[in-house]
C-alpha positions in Angstrom: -36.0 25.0 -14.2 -33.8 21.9 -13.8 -35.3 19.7 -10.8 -32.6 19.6 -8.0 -32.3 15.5 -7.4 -32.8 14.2 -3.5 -28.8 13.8 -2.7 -27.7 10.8 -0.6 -25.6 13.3 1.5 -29.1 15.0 2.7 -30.8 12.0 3.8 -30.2 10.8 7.4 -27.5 8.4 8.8 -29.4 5.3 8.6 -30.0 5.8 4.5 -26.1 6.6 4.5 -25.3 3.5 5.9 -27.6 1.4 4.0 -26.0 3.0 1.1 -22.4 2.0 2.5 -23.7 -1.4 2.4 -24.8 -1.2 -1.5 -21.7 0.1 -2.3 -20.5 -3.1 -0.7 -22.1 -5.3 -2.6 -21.5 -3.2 -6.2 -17.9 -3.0 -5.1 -17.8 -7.2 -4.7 -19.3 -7.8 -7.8 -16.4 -5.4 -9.9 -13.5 -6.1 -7.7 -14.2 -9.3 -6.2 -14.5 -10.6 -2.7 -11.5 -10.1 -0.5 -10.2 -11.6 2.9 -8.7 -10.6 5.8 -5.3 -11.9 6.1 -2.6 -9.6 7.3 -0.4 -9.1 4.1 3.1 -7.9 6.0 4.5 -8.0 9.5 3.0 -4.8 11.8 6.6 -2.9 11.6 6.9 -3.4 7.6 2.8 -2.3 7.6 3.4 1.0 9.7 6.8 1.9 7.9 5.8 1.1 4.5 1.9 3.1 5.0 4.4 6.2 6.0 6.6 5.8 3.2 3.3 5.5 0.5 2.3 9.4 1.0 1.6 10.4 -2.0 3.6 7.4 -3.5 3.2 4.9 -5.8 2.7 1.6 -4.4 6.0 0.2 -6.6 7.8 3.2 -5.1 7.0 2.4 -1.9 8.0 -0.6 -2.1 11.3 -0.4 -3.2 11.6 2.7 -0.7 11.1 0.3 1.7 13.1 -2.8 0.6 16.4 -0.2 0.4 15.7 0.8 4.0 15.9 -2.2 5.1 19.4 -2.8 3.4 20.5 -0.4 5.9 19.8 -3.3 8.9 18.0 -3.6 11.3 15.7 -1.5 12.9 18.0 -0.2 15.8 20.9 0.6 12.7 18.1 2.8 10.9 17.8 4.9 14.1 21.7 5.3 14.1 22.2 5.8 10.2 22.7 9.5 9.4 19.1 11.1 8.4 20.6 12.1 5.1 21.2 8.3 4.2 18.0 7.3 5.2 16.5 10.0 2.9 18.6 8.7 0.2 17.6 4.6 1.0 14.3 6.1 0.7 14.4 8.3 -2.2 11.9 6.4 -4.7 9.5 7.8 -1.8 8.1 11.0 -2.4 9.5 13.9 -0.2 12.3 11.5 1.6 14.2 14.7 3.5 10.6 15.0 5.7 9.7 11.3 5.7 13.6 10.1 6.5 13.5 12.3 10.1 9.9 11.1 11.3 10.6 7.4 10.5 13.7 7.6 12.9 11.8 9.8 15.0 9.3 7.2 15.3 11.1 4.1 15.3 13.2 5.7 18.5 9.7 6.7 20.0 8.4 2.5 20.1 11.9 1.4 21.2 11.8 3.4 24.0 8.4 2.7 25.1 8.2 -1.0 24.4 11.8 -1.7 24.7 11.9 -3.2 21.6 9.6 -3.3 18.2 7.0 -5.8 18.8 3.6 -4.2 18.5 1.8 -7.0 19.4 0.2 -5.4 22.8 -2.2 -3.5 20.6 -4.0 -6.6 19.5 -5.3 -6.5 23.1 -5.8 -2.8 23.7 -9.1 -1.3 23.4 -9.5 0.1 20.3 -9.1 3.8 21.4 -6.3 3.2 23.3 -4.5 1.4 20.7 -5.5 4.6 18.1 -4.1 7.2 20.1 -0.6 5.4 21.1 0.0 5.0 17.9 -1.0 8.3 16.6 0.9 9.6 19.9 4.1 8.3 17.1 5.8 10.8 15.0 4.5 11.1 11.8 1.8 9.0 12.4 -1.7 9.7 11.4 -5.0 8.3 12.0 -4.9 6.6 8.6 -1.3 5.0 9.1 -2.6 3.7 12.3 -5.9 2.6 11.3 -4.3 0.4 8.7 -2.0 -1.0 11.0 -5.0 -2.0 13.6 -7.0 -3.5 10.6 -4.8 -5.3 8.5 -2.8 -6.5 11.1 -4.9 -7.0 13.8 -8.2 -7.5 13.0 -10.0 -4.3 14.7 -13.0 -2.4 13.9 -11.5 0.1 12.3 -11.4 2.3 8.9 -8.4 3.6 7.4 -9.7 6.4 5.1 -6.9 7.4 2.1 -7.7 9.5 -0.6 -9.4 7.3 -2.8 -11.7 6.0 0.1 -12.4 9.7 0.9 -12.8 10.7 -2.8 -15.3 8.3 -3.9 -17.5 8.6 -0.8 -17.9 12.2 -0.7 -19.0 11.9 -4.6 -22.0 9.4 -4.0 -22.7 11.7 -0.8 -22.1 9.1 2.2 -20.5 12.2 3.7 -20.3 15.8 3.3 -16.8 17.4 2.2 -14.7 17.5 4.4 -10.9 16.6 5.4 -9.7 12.6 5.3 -9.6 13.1 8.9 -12.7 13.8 9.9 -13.7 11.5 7.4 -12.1 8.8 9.7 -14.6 9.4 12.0 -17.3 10.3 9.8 -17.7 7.0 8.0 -17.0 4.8 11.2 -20.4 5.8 12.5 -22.0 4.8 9.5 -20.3 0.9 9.3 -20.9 -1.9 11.0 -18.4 -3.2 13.5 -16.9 -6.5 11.3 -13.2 -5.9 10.5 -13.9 -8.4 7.5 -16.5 -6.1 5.7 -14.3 -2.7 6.8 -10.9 -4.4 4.9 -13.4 -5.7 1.8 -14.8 -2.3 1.4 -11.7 0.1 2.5 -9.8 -2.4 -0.4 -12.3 -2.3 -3.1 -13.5 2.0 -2.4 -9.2 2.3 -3.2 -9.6 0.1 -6.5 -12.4 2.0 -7.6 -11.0 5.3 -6.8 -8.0 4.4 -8.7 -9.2 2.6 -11.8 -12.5 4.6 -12.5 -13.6 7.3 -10.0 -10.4 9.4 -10.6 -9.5 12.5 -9.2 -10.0 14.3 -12.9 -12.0 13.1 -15.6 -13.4 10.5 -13.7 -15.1 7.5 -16.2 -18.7 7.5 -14.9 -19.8 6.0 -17.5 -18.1 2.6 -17.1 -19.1 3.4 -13.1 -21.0 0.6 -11.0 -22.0 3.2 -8.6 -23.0 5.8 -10.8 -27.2 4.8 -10.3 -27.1 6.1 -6.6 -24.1 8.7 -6.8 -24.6 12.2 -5.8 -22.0 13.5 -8.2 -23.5 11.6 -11.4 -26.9 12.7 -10.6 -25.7 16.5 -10.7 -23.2 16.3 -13.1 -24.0 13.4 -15.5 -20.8 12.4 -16.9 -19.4 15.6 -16.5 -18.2 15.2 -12.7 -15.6 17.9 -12.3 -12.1 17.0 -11.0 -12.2 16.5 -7.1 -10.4 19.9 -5.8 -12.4 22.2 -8.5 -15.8 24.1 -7.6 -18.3 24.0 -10.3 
């Protein structure tokens, strides 16, 4: 009989974050070291992380950039929903995403009297989580991105990817990116600068190696202390598929 291997996911927290912390480092040495400096303004970060649902980052972008050709932020609100959804068409499933956006853009002008997000830089992190995910259409990843890239707070926005490649090596059990969310955030340290490294380089990885099917484990940096590998070898089934 086939020895069942000791799985990360098994051991207790303090192993799982020490693994986190690995990962870290093997992530580094692949991707390269990266700094936290906000890359857009908070409004363009929260539209633009609602418009990238299951969308290409190009797409997004030029979702974005053809919004904006409608003006300002206050002439979005106004614009029939139909035009937004076509301004955002290169966006995947623009009828839904066109109705939350103005939805949401109504929902901060009426609350801050304007679209300076600003104030959340000094809320406590909590706070600042729930009013955003009080928005419509927006989750806990859309605001945890915000409150990270933008602001600096300890925070960690969990997409797919992120999700994807830490269930595999087992520094969580499966379950939903939500959870997740909360999951991994007791397992990391409190230092925005090491949450934006890792959150960047766990998306790299889970886009240029540890793929949702036929993922290349054998080019795989991790692949020494992943839960996956050790079961599967380089036969790791796609992500959604029982084996």
């Amino acid at each position: 009989m086939t020895e069942v291997p000791e799985l990360n996911v098994a051991r207790p927290a303090v192993e799982r974050a020490e693994l986190l912390t690995w990962m870290f480092g093997r992530l580094r040495a692949e991707y390269g070291e990266k700094h936290l400096v906000p890359r857009r303004e908070p409004m363009h970060e929260l539209i633009s992380t609602i418009l990238s649902q299951r969308t290409t980052q190009q797409d997004e972008e030029i979702a974005y950039q053809e919004l904006r050709q409608l003006g300002d932020w206050d002439a979005i609100i106004e614009a029939p929903t139909e035009v937004v959804a076509h301004a955002i068409r290169r966006s995947n499933y623009p009828e839904s995403k066109a109705p939350r956006i103005q939805a949401t853009l109504r929902a901060i002008r009426e609350q801050r009297g304007g679209y300076d997000l600003d104030f959340l830089a000094d809320l406590p992190v909590g706070d600042a989580l729930k009013w955003l995910t009080d928005l419509p259409g927006v989750g806990v990843k859309t605001a945890s991105l915000v409150l990270l890239f933008n602001y600096a707070r300890p925070v960690f926005p969990v997409d797919t990817h992120v999700h994807r490649v830490t269930t595999r090596v087992g520094v969580i059990p499966r379950m939903g990116e939500q959870a997740a969310h909360r999951a991994l955030l007791k397992l990391l340290p409190p230092d925005p600068p090491f949450l934006f490294e890792l959150h960047l380089n766990l998306l790299r990885h889970g886009q240029k190696v540890c793929t949702w099917a036929r993922p290349k484990c054998p080019v795989c940096v991790l692949r020494e202390r992943c839960d996956a590998f050790a079961i599967y070898g380089n036969d790791v089934p796609s992500f959604g598929e029982k084996k």
